[in-house]
Biotite code that builds the C-alpha atoms (Angstrom):
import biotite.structure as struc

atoms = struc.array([
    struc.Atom([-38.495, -63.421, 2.594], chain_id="A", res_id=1, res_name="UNK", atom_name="CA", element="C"),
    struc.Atom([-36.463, -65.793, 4.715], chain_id="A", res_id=2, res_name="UNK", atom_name="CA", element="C"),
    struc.Atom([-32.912, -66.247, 5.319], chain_id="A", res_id=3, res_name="UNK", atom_name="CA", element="C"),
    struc.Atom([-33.225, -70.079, 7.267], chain_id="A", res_id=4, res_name="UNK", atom_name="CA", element="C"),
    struc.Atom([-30.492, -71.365, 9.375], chain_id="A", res_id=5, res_name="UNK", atom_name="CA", element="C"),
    struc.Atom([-27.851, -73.281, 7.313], chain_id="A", res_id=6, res_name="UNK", atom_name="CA", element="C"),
    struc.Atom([-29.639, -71.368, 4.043], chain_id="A", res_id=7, res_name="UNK", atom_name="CA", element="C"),
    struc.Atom([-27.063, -69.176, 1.791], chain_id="A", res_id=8, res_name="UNK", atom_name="CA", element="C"),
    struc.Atom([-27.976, -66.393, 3.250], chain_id="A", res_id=9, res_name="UNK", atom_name="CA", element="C"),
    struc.Atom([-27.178, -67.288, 6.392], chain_id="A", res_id=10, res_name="UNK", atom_name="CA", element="C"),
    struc.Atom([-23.983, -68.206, 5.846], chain_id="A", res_id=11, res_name="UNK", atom_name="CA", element="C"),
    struc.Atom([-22.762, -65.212, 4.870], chain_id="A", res_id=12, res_name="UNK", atom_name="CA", element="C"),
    struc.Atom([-22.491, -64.039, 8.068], chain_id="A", res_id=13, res_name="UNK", atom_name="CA", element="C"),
    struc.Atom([-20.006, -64.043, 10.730], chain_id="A", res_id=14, res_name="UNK", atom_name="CA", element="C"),
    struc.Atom([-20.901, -63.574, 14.512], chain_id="A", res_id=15, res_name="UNK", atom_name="CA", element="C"),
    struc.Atom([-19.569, -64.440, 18.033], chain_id="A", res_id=16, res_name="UNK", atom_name="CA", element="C"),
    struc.Atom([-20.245, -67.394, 19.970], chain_id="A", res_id=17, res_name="UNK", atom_name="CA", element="C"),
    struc.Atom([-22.435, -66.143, 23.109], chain_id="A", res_id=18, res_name="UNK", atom_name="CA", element="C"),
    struc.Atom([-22.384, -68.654, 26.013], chain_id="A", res_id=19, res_name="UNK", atom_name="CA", element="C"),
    struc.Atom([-25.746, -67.134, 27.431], chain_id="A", res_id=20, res_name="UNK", atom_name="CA", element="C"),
    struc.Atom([-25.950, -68.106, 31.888], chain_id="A", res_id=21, res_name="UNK", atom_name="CA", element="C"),
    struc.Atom([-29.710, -68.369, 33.107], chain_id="A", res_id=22, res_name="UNK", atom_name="CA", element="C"),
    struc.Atom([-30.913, -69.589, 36.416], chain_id="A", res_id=23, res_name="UNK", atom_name="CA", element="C"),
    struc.Atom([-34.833, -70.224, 36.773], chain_id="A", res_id=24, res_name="UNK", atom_name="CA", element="C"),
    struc.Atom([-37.465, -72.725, 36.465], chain_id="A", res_id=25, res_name="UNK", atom_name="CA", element="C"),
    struc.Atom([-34.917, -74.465, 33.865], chain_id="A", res_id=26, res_name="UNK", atom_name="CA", element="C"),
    struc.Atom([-32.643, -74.820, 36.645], chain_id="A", res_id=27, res_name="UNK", atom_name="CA", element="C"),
    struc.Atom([-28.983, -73.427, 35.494], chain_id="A", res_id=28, res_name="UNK", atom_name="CA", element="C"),
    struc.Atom([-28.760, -73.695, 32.156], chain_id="A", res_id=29, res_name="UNK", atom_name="CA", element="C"),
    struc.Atom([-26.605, -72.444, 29.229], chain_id="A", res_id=30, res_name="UNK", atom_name="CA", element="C"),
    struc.Atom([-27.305, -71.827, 25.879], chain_id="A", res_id=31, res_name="UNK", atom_name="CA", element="C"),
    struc.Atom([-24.919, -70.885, 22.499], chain_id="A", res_id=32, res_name="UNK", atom_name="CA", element="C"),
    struc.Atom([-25.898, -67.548, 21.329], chain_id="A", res_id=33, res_name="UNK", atom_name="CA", element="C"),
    struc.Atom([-24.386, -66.508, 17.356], chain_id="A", res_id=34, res_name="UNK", atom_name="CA", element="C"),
    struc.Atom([-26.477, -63.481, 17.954], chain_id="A", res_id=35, res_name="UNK", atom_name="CA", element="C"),
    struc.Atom([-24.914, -61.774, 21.003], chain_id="A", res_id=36, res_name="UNK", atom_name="CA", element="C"),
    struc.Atom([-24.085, -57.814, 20.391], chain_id="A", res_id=37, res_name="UNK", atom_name="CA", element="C"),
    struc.Atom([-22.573, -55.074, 22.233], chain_id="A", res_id=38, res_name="UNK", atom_name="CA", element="C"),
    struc.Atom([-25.109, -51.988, 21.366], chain_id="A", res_id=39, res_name="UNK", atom_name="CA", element="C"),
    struc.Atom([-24.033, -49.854, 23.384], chain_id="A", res_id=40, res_name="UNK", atom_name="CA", element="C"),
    struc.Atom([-20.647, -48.265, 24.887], chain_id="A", res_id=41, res_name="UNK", atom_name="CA", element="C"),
    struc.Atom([-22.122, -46.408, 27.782], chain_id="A", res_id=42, res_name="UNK", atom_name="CA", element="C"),
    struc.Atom([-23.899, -47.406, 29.800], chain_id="A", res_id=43, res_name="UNK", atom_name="CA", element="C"),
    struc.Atom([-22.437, -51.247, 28.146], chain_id="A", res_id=44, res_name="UNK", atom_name="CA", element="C"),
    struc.Atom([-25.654, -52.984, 26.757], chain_id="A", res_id=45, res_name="UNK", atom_name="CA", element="C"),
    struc.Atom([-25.632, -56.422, 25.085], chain_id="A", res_id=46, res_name="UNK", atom_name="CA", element="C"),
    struc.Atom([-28.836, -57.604, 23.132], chain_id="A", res_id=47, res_name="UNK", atom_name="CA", element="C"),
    struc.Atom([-29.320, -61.487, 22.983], chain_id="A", res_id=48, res_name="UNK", atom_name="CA", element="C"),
    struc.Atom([-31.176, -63.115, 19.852], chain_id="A", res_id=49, res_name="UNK", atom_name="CA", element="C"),
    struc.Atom([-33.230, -66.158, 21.257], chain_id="A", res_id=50, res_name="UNK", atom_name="CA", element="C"),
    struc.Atom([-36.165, -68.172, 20.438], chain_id="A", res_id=51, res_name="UNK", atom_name="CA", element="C"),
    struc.Atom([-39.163, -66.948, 23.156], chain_id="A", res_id=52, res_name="UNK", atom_name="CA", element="C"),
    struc.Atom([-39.937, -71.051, 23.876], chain_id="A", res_id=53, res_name="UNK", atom_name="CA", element="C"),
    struc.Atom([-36.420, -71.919, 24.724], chain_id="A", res_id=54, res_name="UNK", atom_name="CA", element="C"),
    struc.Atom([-35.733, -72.522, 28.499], chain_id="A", res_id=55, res_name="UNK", atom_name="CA", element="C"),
    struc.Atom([-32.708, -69.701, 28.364], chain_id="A", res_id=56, res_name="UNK", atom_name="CA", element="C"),
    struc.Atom([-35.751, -67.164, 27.278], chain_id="A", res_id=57, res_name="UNK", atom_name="CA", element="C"),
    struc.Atom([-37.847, -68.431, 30.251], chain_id="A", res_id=58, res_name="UNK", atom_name="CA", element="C"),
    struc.Atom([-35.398, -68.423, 32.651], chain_id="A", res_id=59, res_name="UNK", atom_name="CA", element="C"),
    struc.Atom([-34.156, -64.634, 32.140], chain_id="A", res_id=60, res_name="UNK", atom_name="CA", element="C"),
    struc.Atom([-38.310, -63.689, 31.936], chain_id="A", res_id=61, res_name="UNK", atom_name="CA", element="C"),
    struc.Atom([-38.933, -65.326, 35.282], chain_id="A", res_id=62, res_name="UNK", atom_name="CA", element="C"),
    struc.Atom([-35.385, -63.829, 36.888], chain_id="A", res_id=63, res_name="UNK", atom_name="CA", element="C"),
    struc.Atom([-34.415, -60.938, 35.273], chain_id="A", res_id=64, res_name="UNK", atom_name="CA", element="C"),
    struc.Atom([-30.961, -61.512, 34.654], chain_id="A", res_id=65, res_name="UNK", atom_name="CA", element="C"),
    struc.Atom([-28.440, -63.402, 32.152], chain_id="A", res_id=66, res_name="UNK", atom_name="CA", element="C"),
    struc.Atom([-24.620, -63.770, 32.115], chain_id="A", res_id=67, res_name="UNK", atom_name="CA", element="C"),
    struc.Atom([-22.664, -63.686, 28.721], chain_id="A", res_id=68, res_name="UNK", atom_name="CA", element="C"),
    struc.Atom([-19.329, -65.716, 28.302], chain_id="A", res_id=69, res_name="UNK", atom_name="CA", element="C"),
    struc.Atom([-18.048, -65.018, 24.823], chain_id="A", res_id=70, res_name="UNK", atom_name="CA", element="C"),
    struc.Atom([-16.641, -68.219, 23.883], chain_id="A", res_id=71, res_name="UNK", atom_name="CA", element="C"),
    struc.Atom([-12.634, -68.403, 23.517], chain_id="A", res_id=72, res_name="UNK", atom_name="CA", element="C"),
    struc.Atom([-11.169, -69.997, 20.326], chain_id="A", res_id=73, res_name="UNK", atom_name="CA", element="C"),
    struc.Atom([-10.837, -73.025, 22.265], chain_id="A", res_id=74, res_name="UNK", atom_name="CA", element="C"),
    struc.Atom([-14.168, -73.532, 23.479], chain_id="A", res_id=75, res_name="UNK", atom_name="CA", element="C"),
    struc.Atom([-15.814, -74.597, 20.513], chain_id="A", res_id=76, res_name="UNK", atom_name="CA", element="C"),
    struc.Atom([-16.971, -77.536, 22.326], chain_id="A", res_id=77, res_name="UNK", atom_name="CA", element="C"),
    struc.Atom([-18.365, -76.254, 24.843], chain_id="A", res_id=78, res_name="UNK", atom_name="CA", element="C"),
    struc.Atom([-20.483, -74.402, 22.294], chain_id="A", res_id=79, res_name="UNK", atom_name="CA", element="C"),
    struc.Atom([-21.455, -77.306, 20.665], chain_id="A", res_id=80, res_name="UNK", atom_name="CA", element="C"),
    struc.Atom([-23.197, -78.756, 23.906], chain_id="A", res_id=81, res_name="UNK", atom_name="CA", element="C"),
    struc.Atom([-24.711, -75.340, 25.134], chain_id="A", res_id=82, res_name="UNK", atom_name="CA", element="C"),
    struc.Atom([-26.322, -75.098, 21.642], chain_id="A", res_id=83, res_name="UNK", atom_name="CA", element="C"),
    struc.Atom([-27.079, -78.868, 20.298], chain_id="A", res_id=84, res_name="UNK", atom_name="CA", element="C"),
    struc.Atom([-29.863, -79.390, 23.232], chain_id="A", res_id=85, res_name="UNK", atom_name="CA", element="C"),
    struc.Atom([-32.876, -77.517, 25.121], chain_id="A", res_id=86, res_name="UNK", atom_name="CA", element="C"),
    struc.Atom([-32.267, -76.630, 28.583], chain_id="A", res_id=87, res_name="UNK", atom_name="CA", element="C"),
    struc.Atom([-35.804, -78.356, 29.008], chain_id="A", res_id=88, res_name="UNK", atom_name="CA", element="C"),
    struc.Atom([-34.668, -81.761, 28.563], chain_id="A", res_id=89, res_name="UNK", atom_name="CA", element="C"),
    struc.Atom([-30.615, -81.760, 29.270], chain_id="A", res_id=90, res_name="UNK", atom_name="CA", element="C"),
    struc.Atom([-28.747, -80.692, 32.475], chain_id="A", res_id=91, res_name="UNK", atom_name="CA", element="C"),
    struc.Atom([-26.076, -79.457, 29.930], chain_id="A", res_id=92, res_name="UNK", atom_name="CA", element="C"),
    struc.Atom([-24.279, -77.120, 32.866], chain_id="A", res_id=93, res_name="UNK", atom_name="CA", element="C"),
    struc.Atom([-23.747, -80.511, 34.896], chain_id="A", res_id=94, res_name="UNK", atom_name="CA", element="C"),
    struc.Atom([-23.124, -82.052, 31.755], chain_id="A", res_id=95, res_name="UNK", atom_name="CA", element="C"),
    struc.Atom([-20.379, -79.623, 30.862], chain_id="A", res_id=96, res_name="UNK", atom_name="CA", element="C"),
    struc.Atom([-18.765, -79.634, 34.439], chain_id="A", res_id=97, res_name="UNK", atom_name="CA", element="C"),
    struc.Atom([-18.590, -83.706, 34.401], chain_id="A", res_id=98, res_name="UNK", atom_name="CA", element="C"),
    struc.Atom([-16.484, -82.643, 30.914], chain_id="A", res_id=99, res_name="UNK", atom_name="CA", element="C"),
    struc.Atom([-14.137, -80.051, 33.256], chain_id="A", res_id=100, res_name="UNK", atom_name="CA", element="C"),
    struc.Atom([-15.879, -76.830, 32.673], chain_id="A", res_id=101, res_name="UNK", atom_name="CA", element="C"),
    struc.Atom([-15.201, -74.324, 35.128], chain_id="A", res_id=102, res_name="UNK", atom_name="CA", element="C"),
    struc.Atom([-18.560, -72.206, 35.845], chain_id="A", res_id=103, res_name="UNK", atom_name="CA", element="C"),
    struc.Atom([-17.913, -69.010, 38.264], chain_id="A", res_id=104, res_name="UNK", atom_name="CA", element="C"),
    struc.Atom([-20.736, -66.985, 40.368], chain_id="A", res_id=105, res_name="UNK", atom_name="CA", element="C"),
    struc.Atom([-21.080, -63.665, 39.263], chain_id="A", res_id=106, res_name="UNK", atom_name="CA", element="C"),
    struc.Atom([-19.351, -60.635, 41.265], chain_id="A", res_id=107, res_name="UNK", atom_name="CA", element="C"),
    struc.Atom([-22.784, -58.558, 41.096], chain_id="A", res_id=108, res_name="UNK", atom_name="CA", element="C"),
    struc.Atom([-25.945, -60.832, 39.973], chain_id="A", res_id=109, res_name="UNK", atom_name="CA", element="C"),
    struc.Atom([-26.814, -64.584, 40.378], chain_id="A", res_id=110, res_name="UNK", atom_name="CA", element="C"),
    struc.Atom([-25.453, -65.886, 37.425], chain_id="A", res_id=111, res_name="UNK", atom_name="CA", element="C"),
    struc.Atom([-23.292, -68.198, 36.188], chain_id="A", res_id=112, res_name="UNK", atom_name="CA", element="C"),
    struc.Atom([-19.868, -67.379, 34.025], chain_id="A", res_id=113, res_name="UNK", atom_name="CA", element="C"),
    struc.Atom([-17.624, -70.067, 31.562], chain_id="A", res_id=114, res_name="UNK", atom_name="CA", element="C"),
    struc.Atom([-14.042, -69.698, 33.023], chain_id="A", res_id=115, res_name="UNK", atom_name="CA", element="C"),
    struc.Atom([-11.652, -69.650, 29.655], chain_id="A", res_id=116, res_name="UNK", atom_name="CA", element="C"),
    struc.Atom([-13.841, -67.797, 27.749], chain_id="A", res_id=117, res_name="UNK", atom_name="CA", element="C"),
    struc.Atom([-12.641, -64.007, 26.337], chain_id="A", res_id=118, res_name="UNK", atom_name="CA", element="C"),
    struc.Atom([-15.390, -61.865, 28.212], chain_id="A", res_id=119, res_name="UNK", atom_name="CA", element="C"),
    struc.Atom([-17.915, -62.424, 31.327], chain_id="A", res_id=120, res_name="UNK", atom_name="CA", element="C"),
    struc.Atom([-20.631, -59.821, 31.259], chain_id="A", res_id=121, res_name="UNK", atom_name="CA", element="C"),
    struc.Atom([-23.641, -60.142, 34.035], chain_id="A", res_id=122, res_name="UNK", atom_name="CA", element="C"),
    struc.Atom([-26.665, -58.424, 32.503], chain_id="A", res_id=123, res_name="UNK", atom_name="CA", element="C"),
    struc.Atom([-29.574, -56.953, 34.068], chain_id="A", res_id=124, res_name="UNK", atom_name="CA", element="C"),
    struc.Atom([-33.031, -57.134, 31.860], chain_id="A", res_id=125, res_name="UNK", atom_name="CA", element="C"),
    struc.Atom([-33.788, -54.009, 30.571], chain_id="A", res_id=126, res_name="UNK", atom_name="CA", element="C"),
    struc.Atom([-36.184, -54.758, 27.434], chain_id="A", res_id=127, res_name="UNK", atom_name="CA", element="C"),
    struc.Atom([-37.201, -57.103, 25.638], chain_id="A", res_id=128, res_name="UNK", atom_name="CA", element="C"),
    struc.Atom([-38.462, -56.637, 21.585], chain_id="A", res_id=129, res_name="UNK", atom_name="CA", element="C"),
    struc.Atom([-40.473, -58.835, 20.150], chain_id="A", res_id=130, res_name="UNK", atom_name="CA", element="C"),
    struc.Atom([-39.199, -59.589, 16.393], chain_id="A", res_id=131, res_name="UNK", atom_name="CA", element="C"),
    struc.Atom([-40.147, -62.279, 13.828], chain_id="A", res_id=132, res_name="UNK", atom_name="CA", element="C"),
    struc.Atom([-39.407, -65.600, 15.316], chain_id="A", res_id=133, res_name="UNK", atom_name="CA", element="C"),
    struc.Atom([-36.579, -64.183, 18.257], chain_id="A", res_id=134, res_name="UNK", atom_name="CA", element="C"),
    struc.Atom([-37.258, -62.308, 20.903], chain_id="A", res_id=135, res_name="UNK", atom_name="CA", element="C"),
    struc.Atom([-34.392, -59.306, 21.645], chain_id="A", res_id=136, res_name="UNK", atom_name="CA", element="C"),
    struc.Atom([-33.042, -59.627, 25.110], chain_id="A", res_id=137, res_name="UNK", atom_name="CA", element="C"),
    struc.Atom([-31.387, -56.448, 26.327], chain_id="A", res_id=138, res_name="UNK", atom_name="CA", element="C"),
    struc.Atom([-29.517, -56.536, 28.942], chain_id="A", res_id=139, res_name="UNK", atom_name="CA", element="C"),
    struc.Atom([-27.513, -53.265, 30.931], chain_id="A", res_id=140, res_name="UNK", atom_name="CA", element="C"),
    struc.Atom([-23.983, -54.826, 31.874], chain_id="A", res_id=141, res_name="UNK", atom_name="CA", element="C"),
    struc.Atom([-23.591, -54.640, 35.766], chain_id="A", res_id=142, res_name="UNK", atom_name="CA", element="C"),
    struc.Atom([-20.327, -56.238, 35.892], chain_id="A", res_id=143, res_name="UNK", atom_name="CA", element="C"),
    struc.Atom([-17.951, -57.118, 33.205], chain_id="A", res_id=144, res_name="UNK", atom_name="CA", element="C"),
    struc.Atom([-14.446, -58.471, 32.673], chain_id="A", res_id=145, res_name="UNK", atom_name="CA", element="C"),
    struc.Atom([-12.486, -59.077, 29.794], chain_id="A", res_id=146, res_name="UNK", atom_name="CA", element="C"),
    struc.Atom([-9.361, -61.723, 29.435], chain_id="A", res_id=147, res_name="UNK", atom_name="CA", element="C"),
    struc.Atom([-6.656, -62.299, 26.933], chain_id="A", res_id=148, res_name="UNK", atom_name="CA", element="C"),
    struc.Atom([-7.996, -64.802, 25.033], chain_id="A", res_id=149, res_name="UNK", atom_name="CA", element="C"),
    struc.Atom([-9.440, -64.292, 21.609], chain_id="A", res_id=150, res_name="UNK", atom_name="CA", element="C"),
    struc.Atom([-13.201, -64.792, 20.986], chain_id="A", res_id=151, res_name="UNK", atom_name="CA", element="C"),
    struc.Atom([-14.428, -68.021, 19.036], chain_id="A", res_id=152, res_name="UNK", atom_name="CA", element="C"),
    struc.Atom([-15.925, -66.674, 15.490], chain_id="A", res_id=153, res_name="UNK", atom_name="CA", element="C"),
    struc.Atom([-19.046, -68.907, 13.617], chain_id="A", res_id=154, res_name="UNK", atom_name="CA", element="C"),
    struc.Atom([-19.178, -68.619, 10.166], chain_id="A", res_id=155, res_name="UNK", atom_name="CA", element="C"),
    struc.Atom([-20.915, -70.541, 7.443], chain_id="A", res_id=156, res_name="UNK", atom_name="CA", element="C"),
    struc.Atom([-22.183, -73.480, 10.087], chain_id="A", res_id=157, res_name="UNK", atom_name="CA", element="C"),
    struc.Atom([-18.463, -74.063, 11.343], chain_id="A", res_id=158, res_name="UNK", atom_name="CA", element="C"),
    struc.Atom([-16.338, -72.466, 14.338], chain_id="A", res_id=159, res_name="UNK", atom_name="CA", element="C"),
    struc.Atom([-13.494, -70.235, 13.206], chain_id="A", res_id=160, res_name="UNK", atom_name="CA", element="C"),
    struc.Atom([-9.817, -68.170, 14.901], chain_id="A", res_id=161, res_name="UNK", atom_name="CA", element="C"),
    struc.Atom([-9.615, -64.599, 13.532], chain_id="A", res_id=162, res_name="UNK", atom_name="CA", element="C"),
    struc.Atom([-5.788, -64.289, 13.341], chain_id="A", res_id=163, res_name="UNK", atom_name="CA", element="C"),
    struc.Atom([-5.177, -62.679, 10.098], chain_id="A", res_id=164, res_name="UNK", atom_name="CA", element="C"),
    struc.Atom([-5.004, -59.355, 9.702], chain_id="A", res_id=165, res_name="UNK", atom_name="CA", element="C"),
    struc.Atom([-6.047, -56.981, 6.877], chain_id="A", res_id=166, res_name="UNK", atom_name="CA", element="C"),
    struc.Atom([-3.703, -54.043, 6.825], chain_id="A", res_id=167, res_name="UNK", atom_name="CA", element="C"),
    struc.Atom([-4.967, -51.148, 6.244], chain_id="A", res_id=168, res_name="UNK", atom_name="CA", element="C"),
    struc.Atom([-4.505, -49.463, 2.898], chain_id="A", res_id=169, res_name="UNK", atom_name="CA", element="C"),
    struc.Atom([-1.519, -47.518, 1.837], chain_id="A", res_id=170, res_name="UNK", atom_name="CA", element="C"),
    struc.Atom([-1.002, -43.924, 3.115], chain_id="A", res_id=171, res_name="UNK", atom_name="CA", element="C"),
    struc.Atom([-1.218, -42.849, -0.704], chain_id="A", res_id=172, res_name="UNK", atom_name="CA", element="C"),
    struc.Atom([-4.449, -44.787, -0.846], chain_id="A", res_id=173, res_name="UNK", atom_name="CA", element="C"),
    struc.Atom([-5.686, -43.720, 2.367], chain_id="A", res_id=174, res_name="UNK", atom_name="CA", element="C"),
    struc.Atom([-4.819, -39.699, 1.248], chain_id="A", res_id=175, res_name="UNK", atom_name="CA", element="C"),
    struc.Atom([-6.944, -40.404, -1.727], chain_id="A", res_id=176, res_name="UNK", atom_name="CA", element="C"),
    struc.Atom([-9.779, -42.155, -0.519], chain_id="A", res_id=177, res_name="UNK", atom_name="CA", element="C"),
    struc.Atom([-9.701, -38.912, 2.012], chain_id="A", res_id=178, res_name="UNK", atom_name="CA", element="C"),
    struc.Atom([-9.544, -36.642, -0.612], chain_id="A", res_id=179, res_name="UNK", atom_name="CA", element="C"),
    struc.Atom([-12.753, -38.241, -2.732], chain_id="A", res_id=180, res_name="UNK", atom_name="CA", element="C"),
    struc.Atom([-14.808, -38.425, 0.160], chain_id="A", res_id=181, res_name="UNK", atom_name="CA", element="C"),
    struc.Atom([-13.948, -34.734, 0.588], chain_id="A", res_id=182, res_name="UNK", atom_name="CA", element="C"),
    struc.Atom([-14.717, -33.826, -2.916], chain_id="A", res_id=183, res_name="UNK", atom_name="CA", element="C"),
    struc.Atom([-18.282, -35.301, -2.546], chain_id="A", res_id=184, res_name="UNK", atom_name="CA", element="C"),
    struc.Atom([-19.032, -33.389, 0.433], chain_id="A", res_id=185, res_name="UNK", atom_name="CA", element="C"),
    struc.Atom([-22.953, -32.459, 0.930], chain_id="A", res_id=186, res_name="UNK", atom_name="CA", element="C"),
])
């Protein structure tokens, strides 16, 4: 089965906004990433979802390295360009600096960082899996820094803020959930 972009299915979930750095044959180029994931606390690892053909994918192959900029609630835009276009055929970094964007040099590895987003993360290549139609790009953080802003959510083909909270339940609720799961201990 297959759960196409836009489909149902795909809309039901919600992700981040990675803006994923590359230098390479592409030149520097950016890319918007909905499937960027921390996997791992220690040592930090983020895995990348992207298409093996796209000039972000062939860039990191060819240099080993990526930088992650989660995307800030107010950089929807600048998601938009980094994922409407192929690095093969846009400049969209120049593009996006000609529209103000701020890109930094990396403290550690040659990549490029989005000032204003809510994280920076420079990533060395550390695997790459082969699934379906995206390739898994894992990446061992080097250098990371995290700012106040909040990160950009993407949900049913639209950019979202997550500023509602859920509370958690009651304390009477909580004491019985506790005491259920206890009850069905193995």
């Amino acid at each position: 089965m297959d759960f196409p972009w836009g489909s149902e299915y795909h809309q039901k979930f919600v992700t981040n906004v990675g803006l994923i750095t590359s230098n390479g044959t592409h030149g520097r180029n950016i890319m918007a990433a909905e499937w960027t994931y921390l996997t791992s606390y220690s040592p930090a690892i983020i895995v990348v979802s992207i298409g093996p053909h796209k000039a972000t994918a062939e860039n990191i192959v060819e240099t080993k390295m990526f930088g992650v900029s989660l995307a800030a609630e107010d950089q929807n835009w600048v998601s938009s360009i980094a994922g409407d276009s192929s690095g093969k055929d846009v400049k969209k970094v120049s593009a996006l600096e000609e529209l103000g964007v701020t890109f930094t040099k990396g403290k550690k590895l040659d990549v490029q960082l989005v000032e204003g987003s809510s994280l920076h993360a420079e990533c060395k290549l550390i695997d790459i899996v082969k699934h379906g139609d995206h390739h898994l790009f894992v990446g061992e953080v080097v250098h990371g820094q995290a700012f106040e802003k909040e990160s950009l959510a993407y949900h049913q083909n639209k950019y979202w803020k997550i500023n509602t909270l859920i509370e958690k339940p009651s304390d009477a609720h909580r004491e019985k959930m506790n005491t259920t799961v206890q009850k069905h201990r193995k």
